[in-house]
VOPAGU-2260 file (C-alpha; in pm, 1 decimal, decimal comma):
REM VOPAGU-2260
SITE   aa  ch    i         X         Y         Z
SITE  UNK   A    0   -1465,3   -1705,0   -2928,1
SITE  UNK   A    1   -1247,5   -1956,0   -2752,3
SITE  UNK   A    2   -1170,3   -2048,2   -2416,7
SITE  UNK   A    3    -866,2   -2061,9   -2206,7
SITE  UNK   A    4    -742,1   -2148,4   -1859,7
SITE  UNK   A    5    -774,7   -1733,4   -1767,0
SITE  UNK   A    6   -1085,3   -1670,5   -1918,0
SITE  UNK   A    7   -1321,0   -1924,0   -1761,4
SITE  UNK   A    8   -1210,6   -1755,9   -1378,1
SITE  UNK   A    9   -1385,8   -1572,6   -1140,7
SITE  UNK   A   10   -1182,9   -1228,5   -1028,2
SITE  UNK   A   11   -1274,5    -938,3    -871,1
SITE  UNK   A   12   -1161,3    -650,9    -747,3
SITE  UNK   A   13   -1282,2    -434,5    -421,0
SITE  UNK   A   14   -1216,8    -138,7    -472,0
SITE  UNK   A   15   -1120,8     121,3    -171,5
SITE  UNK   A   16   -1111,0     506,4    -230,1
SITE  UNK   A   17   -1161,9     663,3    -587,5
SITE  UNK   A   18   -1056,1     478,1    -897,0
SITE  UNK   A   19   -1076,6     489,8   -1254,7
SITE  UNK   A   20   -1233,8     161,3   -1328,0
SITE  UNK   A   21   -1117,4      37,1   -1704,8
SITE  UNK   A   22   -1440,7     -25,4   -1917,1
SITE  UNK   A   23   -1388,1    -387,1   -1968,2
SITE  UNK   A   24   -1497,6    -445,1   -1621,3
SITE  UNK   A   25   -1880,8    -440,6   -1445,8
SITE  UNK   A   26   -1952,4    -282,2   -1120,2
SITE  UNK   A   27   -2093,8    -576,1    -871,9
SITE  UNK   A   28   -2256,8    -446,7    -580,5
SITE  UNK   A   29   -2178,6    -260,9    -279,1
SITE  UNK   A   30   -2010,4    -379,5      75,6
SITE  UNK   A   31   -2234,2    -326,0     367,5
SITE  UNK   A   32   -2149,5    -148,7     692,6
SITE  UNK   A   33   -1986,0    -470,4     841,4
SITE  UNK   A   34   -1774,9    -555,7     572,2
SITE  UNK   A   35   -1681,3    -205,1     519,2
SITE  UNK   A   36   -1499,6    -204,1     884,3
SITE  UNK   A   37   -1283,8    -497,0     757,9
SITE  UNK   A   38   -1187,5    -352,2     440,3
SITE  UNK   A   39   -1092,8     -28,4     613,2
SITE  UNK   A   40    -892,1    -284,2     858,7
SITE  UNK   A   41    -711,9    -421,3     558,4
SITE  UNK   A   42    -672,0     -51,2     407,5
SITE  UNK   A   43    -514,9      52,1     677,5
SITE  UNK   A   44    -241,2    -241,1     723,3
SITE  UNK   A   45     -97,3     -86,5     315,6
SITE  UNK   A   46     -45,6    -303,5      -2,9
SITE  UNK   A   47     247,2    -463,7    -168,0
SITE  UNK   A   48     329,4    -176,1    -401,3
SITE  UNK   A   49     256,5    -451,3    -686,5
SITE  UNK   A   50      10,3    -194,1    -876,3
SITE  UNK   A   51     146,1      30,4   -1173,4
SITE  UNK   A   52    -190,7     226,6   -1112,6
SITE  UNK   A   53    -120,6     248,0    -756,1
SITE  UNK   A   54    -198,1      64,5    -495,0
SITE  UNK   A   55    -161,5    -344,6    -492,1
SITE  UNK   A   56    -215,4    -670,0    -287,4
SITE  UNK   A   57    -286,5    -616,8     101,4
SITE  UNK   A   58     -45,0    -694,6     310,2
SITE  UNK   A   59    -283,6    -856,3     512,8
SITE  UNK   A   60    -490,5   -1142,8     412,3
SITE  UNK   A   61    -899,8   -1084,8     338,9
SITE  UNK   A   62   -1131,2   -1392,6     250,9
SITE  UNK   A   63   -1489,4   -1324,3     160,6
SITE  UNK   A   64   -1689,8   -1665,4     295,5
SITE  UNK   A   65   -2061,4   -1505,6     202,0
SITE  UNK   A   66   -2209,4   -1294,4     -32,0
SITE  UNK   A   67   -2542,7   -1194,5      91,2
């Protein structure tokens, strides 16, 4: 198995609403009450459109400082 430049990164993905997660990827915790507020914040503001699946990037920016 080698390595490349996109397989050694970190991504993930929070997901709001139902989806249909593809198997290749691993459920990772939860988001507490707090950080559920934002992401309905950013939820509500739409995406990009950017998704075939539906969906895409927010339109307004989200960084996560602490996982606790």
């Amino acid at each position: 198995m080698g390595t490349s430049s996109a397989s050694i990164r970190c991504q993930f993905l929070l997901v709001f609403g139902d989806s249909l997660l593809q198997p290749q990827y691993s459920v990772f915790g939860t988001v507490g009450e707090p950080g559920l507020r934002a992401l309905e914040e950013v939820a509500a503001a739409g995406d990009d459109g950017s998704s075939p699946l539906g969906g895409g990037r927010p339109l307004i920016p989200m960084r996560i400082v602490a996982v606790g």
